[in-house]
N, C-alpha and C positions, 0 to 999 in steps of 0.2 A: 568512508572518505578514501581518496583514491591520489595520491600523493608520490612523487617525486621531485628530485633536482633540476629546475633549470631556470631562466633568465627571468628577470624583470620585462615588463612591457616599459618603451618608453620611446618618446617624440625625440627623433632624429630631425633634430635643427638645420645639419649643411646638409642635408638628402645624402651622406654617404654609404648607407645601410652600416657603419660600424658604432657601434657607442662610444662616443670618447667627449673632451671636453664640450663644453658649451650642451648638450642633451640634456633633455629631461626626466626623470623617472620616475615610472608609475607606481609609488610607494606600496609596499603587502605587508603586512608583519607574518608575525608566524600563522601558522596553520594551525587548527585547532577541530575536533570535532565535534561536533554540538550533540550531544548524544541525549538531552531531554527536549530538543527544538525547539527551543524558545530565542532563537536569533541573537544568544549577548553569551558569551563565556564565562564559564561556573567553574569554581576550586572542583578539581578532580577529573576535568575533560580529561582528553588523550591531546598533547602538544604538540608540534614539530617545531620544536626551538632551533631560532640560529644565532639569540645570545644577541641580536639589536635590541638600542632602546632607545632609538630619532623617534622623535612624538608624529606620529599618525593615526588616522581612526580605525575602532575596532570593529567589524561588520561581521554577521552570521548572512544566512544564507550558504548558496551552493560554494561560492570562494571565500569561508568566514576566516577572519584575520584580526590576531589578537591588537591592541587597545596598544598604542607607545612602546611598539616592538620591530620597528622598520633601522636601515640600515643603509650607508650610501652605496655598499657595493651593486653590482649585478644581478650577483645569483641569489636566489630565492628555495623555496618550495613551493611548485606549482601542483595545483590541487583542485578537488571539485568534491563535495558531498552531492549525495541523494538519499532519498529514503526508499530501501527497495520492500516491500510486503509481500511476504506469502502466502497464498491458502492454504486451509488446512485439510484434512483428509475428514475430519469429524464435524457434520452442519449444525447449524441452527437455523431452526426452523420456526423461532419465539415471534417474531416483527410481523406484526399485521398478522394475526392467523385468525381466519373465519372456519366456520364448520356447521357448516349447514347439511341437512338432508339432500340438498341440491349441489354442494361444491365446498373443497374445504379448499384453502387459498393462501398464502403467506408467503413473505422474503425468506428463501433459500441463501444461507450466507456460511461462513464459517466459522466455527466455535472458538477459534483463538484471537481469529479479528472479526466477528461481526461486522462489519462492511466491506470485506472482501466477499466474493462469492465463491462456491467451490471450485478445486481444479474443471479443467476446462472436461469435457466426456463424463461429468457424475450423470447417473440416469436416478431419476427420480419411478418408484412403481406403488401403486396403493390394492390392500388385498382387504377385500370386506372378510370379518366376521362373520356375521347376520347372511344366514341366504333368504334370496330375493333383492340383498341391495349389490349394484353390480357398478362397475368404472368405468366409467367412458374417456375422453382424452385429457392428456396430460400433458398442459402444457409449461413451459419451460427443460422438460428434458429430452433430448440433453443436455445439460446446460454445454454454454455455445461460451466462444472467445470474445470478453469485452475490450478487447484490442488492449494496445500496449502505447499509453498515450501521458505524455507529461497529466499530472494535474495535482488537485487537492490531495491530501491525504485523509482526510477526513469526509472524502465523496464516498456516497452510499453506491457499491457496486452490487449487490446481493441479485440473485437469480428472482422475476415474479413468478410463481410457479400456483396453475389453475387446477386443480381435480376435479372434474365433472361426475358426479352419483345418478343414478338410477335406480328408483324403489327403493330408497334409504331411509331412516324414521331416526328423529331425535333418540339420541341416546344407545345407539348402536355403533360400534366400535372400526376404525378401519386401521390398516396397521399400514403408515406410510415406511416405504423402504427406500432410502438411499445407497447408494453403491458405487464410490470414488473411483478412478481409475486405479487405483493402485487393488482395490478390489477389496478393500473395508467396507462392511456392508454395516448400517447404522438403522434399525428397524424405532419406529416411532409410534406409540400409537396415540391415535385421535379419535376422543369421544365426539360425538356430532350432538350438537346442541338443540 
């Protein structure tokens, strides 16, 4: 949450641009951050009291504001939540995973939020075991930029990431490697089915 001091919104009646008698205002209680996101405020949030108690309602979301805590003054605390998420440096590679003799395949995400994908330049590399089975393309790396776009927080962002095999046989071993930009290398291995 992202919080400072400044004015109320409110309908200037005579169109003077100054606030004064006869205006109306856009009531906010205090500021509050909703730290398990469930849209209603919980004993223990973080407050920005300014000690109002004119009955108005309490809303969550991006400008949430506590419940019978408005005030006839002016000033306020203007405010905006988001939820920002990071990736993590360490994958998971659990969600959908095939391993075929032909191709082993799954959502490339990250191990602290599975539905973020990894930093943006992870390269994914797979090294057979077994000679005579050999790699062909690989796709999803590197992983690419999924842009930077309001939305859910609960949208599945993970990388789809395809291994192509050549002369592979059930039950031979390939060791998928990923390698984050910061340059944590995370070796995996996957038996083929």
């Amino acid at each position: 949450m992202a919080y400072l001091a400044g004015t109320k919104d409110y309908d200037d009646i005579n169109a003077n641009n100054i606030f004064d008698a006869g205006d109306v205002l856009k009531q906010l209680g205090d500021a509050y951050r909703d730290d398990n996101e469930n849209n209603a405020f919980d004993a223990g949030e973080f407050v920005v009291s300014r000690g109002g108690s004119i009955a108005c309602p309490g809303v969550g979301g991006e400008f949430a504001s506590l419940l019978n805590t408005c005030n006839e003054g002016l000033s306020t605390t203007v405010r905006q939540t988001a939820v920002i998420l990071f990736a993590s440096s360490s994958p998971d590679i659990s969600t959908d995973l095939v391993r075929s003799p032909t191709v082993i395949s799954f959502k490339l995400g990250s191990i602290d939020n599975k539905l973020l994908p990894m930093p943006v330049g992870t390269t994914i590399t797979a090294i057979p075991v077994a000679d005579g089975c050999t790699v062909g393309d690989i796709s999803g790396s590197p992983v690419v930029n999924v842009g930077s776009k309001p939305g859910n927080p609960d949208e599945d962002l993970k990388t789809n990431v395809a291994i192509t095999l050549k002369g592979c046989a059930a039950g031979q071993q390939i060791n998928v490697k990923v390698t984050s930009p910061g340059g944590l290398v995370t070796s995996i291995p996957v038996t083929l089915n």
